[in-house]
RODO-2510 file (C-alpha; in nm, 4 decimals, decimal comma):
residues 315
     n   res          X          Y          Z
     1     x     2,2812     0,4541     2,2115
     2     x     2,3703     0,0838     2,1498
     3     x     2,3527     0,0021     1,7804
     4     x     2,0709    -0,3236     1,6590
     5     x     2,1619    -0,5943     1,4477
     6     x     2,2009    -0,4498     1,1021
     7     x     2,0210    -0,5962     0,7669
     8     x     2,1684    -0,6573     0,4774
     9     x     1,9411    -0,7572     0,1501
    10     x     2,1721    -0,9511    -0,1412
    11     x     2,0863    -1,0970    -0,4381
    12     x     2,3844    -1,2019    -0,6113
    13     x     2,4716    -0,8869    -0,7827
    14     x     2,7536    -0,6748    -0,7149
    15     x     2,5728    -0,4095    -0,5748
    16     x     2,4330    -0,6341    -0,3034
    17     x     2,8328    -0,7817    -0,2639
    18     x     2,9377    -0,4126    -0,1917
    19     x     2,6136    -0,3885     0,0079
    20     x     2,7456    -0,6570     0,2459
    21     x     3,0894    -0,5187     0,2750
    22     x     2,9675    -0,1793     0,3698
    23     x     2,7343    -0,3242     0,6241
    24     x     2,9331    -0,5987     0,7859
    25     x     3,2168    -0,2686     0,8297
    26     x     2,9365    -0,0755     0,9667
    27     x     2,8001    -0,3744     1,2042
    28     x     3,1807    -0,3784     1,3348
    29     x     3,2658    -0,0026     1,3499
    30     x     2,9036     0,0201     1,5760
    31     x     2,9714    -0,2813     1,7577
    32     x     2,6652    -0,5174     1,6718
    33     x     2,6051    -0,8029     1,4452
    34     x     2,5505    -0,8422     1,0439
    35     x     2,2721    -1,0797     0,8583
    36     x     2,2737    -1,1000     0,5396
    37     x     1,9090    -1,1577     0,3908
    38     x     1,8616    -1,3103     0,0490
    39     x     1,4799    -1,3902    -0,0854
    40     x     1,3958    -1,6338    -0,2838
    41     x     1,1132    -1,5437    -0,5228
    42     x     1,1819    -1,8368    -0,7709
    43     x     0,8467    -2,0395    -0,7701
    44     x     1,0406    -2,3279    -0,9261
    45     x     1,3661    -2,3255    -0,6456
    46     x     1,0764    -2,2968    -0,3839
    47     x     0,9427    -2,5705    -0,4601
    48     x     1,2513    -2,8199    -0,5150
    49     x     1,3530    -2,6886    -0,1658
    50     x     1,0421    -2,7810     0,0020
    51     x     1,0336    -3,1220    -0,2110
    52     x     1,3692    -3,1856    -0,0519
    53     x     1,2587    -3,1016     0,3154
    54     x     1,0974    -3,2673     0,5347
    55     x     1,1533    -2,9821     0,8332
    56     x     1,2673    -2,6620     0,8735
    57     x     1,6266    -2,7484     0,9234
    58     x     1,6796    -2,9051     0,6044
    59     x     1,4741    -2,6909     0,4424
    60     x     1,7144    -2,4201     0,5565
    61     x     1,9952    -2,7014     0,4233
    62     x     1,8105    -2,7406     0,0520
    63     x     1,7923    -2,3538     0,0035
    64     x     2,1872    -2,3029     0,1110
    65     x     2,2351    -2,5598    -0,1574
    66     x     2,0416    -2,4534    -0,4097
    67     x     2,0899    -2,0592    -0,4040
    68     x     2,4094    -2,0372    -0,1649
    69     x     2,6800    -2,0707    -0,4318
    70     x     2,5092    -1,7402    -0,6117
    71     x     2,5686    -1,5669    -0,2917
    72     x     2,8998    -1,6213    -0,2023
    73     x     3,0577    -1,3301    -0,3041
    74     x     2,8160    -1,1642    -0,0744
    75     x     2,9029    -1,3694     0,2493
    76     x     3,3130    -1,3458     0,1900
    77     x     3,2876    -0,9983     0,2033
    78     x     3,0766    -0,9955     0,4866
    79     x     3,3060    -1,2008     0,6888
    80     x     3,6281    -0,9952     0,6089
    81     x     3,4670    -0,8181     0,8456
    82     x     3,5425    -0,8399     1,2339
    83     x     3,1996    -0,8089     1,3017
    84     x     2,9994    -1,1671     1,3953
    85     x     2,6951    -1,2707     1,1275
    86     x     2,5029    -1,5192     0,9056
    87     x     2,3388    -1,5542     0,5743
    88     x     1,9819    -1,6674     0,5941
    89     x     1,7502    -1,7376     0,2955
    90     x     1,4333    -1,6770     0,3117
    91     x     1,1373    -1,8178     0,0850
    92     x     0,9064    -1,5226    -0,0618
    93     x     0,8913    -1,1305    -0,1891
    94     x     1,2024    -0,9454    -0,0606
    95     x     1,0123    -0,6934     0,1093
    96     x     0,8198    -0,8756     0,3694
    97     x     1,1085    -1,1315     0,4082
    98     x     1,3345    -0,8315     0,5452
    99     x     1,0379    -0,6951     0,7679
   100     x     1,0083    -1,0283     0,9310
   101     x     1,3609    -1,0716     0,9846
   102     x     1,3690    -0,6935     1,1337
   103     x     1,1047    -0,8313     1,3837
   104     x     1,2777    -1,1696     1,4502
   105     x     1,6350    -1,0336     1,4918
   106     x     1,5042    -0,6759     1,6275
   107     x     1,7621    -0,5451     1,3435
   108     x     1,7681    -0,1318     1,3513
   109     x     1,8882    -0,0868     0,9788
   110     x     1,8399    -0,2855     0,6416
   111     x     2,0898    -0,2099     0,3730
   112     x     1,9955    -0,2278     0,0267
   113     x     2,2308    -0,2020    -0,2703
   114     x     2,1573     0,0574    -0,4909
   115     x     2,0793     0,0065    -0,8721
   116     x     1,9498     0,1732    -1,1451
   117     x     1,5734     0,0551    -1,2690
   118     x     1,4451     0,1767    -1,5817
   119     x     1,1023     0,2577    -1,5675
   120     x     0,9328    -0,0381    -1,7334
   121     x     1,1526    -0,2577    -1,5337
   122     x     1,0124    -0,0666    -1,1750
   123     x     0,6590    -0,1374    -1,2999
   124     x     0,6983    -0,4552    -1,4319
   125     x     0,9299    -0,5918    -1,1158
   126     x     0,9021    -0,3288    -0,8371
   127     x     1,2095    -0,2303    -0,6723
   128     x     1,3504    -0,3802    -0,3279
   129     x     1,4764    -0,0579    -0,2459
   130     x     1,1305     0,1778    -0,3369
   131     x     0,9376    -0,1730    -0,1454
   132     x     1,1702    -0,1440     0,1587
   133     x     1,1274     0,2277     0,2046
   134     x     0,7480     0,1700     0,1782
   135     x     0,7055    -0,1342     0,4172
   136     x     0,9721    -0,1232     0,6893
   137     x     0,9763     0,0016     1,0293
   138     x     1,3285    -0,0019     1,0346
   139     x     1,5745     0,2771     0,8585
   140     x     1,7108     0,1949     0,5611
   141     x     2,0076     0,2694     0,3698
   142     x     2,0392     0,2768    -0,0247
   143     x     2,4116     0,2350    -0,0850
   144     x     2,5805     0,3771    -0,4299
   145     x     2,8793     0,1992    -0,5497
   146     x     3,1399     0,0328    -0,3284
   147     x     3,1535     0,2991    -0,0727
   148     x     3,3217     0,3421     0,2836
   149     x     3,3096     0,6957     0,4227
   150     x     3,0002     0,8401     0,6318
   151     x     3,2161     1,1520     0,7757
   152     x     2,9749     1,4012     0,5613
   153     x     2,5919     1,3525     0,6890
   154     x     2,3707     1,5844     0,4871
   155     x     2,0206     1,5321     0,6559
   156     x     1,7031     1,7099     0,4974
   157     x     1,4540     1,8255     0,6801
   158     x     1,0654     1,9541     0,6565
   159     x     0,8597     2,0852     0,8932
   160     x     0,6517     1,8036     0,9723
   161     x     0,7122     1,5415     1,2485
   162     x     0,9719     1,3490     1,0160
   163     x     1,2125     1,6103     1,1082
   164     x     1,3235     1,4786     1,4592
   165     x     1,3470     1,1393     1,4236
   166     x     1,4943     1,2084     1,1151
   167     x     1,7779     1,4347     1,2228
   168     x     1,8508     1,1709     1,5773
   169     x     1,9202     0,9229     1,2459
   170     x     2,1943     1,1208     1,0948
   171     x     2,3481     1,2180     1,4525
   172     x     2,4128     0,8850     1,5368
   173     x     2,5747     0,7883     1,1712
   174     x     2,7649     1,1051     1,2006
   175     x     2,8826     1,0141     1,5698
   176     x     2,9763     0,6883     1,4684
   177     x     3,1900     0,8200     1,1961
   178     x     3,3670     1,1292     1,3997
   179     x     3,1883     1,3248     1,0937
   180     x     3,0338     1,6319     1,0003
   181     x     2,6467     1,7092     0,9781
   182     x     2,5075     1,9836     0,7662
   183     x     2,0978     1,9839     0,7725
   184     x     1,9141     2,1392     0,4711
   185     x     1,5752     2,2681     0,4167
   186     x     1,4522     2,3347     0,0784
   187     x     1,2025     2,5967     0,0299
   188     x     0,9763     2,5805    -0,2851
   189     x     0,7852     2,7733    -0,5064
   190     x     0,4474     2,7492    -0,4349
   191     x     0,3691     2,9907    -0,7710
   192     x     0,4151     2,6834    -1,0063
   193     x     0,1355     2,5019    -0,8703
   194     x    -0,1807     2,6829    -1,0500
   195     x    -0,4081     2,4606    -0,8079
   196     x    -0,2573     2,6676    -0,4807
   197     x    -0,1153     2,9657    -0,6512
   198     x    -0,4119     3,2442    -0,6144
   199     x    -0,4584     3,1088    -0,2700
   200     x    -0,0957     3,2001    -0,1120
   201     x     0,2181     3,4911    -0,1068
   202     x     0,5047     3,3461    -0,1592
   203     x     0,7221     3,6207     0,0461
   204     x     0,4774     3,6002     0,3464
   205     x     0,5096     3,1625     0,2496
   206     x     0,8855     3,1831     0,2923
   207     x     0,9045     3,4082     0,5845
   208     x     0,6871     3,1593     0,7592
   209     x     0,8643     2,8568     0,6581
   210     x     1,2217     3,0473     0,7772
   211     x     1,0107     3,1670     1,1443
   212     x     0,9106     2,7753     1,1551
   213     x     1,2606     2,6712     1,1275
   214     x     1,3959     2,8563     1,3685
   215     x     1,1444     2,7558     1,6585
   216     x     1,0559     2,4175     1,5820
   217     x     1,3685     2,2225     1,3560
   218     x     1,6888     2,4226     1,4154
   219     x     1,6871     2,3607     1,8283
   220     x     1,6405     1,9572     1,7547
   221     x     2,0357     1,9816     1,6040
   222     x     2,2158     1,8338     1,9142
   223     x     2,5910     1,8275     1,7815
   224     x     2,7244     2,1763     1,8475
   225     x     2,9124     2,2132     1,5130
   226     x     2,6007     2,1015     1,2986
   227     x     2,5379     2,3158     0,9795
   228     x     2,2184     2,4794     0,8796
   229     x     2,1719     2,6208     0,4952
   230     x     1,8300     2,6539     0,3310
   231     x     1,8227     2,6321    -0,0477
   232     x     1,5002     2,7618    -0,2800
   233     x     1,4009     2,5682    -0,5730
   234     x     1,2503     2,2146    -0,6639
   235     x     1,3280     1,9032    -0,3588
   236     x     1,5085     1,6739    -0,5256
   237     x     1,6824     1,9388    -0,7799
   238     x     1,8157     2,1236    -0,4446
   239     x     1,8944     1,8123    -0,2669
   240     x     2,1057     1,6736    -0,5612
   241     x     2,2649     1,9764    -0,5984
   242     x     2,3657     2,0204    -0,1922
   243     x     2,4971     1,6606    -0,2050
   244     x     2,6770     1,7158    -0,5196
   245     x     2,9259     2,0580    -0,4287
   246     x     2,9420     1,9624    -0,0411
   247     x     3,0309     1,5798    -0,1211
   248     x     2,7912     1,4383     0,1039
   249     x     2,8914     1,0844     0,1753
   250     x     2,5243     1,0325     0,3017
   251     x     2,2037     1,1741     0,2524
   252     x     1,9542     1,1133     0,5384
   253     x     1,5817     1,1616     0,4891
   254     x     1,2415     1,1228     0,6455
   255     x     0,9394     0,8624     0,4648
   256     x     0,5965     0,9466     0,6167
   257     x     0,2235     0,9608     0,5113
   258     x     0,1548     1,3024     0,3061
   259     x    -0,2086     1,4243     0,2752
   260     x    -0,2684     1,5299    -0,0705
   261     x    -0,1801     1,9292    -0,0217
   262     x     0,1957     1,7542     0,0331
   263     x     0,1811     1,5324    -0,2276
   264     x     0,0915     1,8342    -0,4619
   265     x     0,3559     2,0441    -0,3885
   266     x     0,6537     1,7946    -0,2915
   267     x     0,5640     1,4681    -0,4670
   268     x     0,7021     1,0918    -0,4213
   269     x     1,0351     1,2898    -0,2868
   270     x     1,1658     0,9593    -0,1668
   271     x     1,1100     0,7672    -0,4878
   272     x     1,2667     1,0483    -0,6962
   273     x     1,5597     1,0314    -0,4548
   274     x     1,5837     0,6680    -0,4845
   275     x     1,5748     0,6727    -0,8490
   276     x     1,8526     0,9762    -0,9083
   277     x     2,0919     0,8462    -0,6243
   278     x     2,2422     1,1794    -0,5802
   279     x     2,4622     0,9878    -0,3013
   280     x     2,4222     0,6883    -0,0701
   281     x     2,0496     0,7415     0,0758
   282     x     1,9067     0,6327     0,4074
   283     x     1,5446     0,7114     0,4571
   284     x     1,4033     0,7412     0,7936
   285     x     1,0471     0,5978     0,8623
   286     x     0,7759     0,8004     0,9954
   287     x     0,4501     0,6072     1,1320
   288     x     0,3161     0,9224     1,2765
   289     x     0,1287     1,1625     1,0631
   290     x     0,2467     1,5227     1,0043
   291     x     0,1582     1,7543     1,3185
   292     x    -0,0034     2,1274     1,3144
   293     x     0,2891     2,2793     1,2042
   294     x     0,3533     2,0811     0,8608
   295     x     0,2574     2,2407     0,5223
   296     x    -0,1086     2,2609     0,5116
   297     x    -0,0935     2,4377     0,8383
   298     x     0,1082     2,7270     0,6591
   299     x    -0,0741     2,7283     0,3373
   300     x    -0,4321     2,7742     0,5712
   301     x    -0,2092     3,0601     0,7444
   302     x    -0,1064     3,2752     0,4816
   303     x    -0,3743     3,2617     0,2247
   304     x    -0,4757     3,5781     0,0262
   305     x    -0,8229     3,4971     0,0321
   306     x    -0,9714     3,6711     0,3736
   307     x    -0,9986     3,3814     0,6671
   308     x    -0,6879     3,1937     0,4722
   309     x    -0,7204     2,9144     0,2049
   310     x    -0,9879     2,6897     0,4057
   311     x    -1,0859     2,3573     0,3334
   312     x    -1,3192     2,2747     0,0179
   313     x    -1,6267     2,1723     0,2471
   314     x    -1,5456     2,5539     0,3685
   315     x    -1,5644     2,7218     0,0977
***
């Protein structure tokens, strides 16, 4: 499958600078093209660019004046690169800058660089990366560090819809790299949660979940080699810990809507993910909503109370 121009948000920072180099490598390595995507959110360098311009072209002109010196880092490594590209800037909030440049360039990835956000600072400022995952209908890839390798593909998986599109995602970025793929499924316990706890048997739970796997996630691994393990425990605990002693270069995961029951037992995944980096992170959207076989589905199936758990309007 032919690669799509590849995204690449900067800012400046040197994150975003190792961002670019990691992309522009990518866009070359995959055969397609780089853009490098900076927004400006500056009310006041707005302004003096549009005061400047009297059309679009020198507006473009004013902007590459005014913010492209801050950037230039970005763009030389970029064009080290053999890969062809070109830094736009873009007036407004990063997030829906990148989505209309995905729809303008019909880009297939947006790299972000990866940084660490202390709480107050996510509230008070949001972060690009958390936005991007949230907004995008393209893939997109957290980087961590100044990093090069994508020979080690772990790719989670649940048993919801996310899990195929998710796992073509880390085929091809394990293709492309001559790599290795290893897909994990974390199991959880569902005896934490007092608000589901009476309702379900773990054992019966698990056996279900393992039954599931086997029919409906295992046969969507199309590279012969491809690993399977399933860990028990807490997501993002698990996850870390996979990435951690099998030196995953990349961790691959599906974004999709949850329904409350999910949100209970899993919660923002993603956003915890994001936030604890366990390696270089590239979330997969999902539009589509869960199908029959996601986690409700199996809690309704193996309740204790007689006819299953129900729904509250049935009880």
């Amino acid at each position: 499958m032919a690669w799509k121009p590849i995204l690449v948000a900067v800012d400046g920072s040197s994150e975003s600078t190792a961002a670019a180099r990691f992309g522009a490598r990518l866009a070359a390595q995959a055969g397609t093209q780089w853009r490098l995507v900076h927004a400006v959110r500056d009310p006041g360098i707005a302004l003096t660019a549009r005061v400047l311009a009297d059309n679009a072209a020198e507006l473009d002109k004013a902007l590459a004046e005014l913010i492209g010196p801050t950037l230039e880092d970005a763009r030389q490594a970029a064009t080290a690169s053999a890969a062809p590209g070109e830094l736009v800037i873009r007036i407004g909030r990063p997030a829906p800058v990148l989505q209309a440049e995905i729809e303008r360039c019909g880009a297939g990835l947006v790299i972000v660089g990866g940084k660490q956000h202390l709480a107050l600072g996510r509230w008070l400022g949001g972060s690009t990366a958390l936005d991007a995952v949230r907004l995008l209908t393209a893939p997109v890839l957290i980087t961590k560090g100044d990093f090069t390798d994508i020979d080690r593909v772990l790719v989670a998986v649940d048993l919801s819809a996310a899990a195929q599109p998710t796992i073509l995602e880390a085929e091809r970025f394990a293709l492309l790299a001559h790599g290795k793929l290893r897909a994990i499924h974390v199991i959880e316990s569902l005896t934490h949660h007092p608000a589901v706890a009476r309702w379900v048997d773990q054992q019966r739970f698990e056996g279900e979940s393992l039954a599931s796997l086997e029919r409906r996630v295992w046969p969507s691994l199309q590279i012969p080699d491809a690993e399977r393990t399933v860990r028990f425990g807490e997501v993002v605990h698990e996850l870390t810990a996979e990435a951690a002693e099998w030196g995953a270069h990349l961790l691959v995961v599906g974004a999709h809507g949850k329904d409350w029951i999910d949100r209970l037992l899993l919660g923002s995944v993603t956003e915890r993910l994001i936030n604890a980096l366990p390696a270089p992170l590239l979330v997969q959207p999902m539009q589509a909503e869960p199908d029959a076989f996601g986690v409700e589905a199996q809690l309704a199936q193996i309740g204790k109370a007689p006819g299953g758990m129900g729904r509250e309007g049935d009880r």
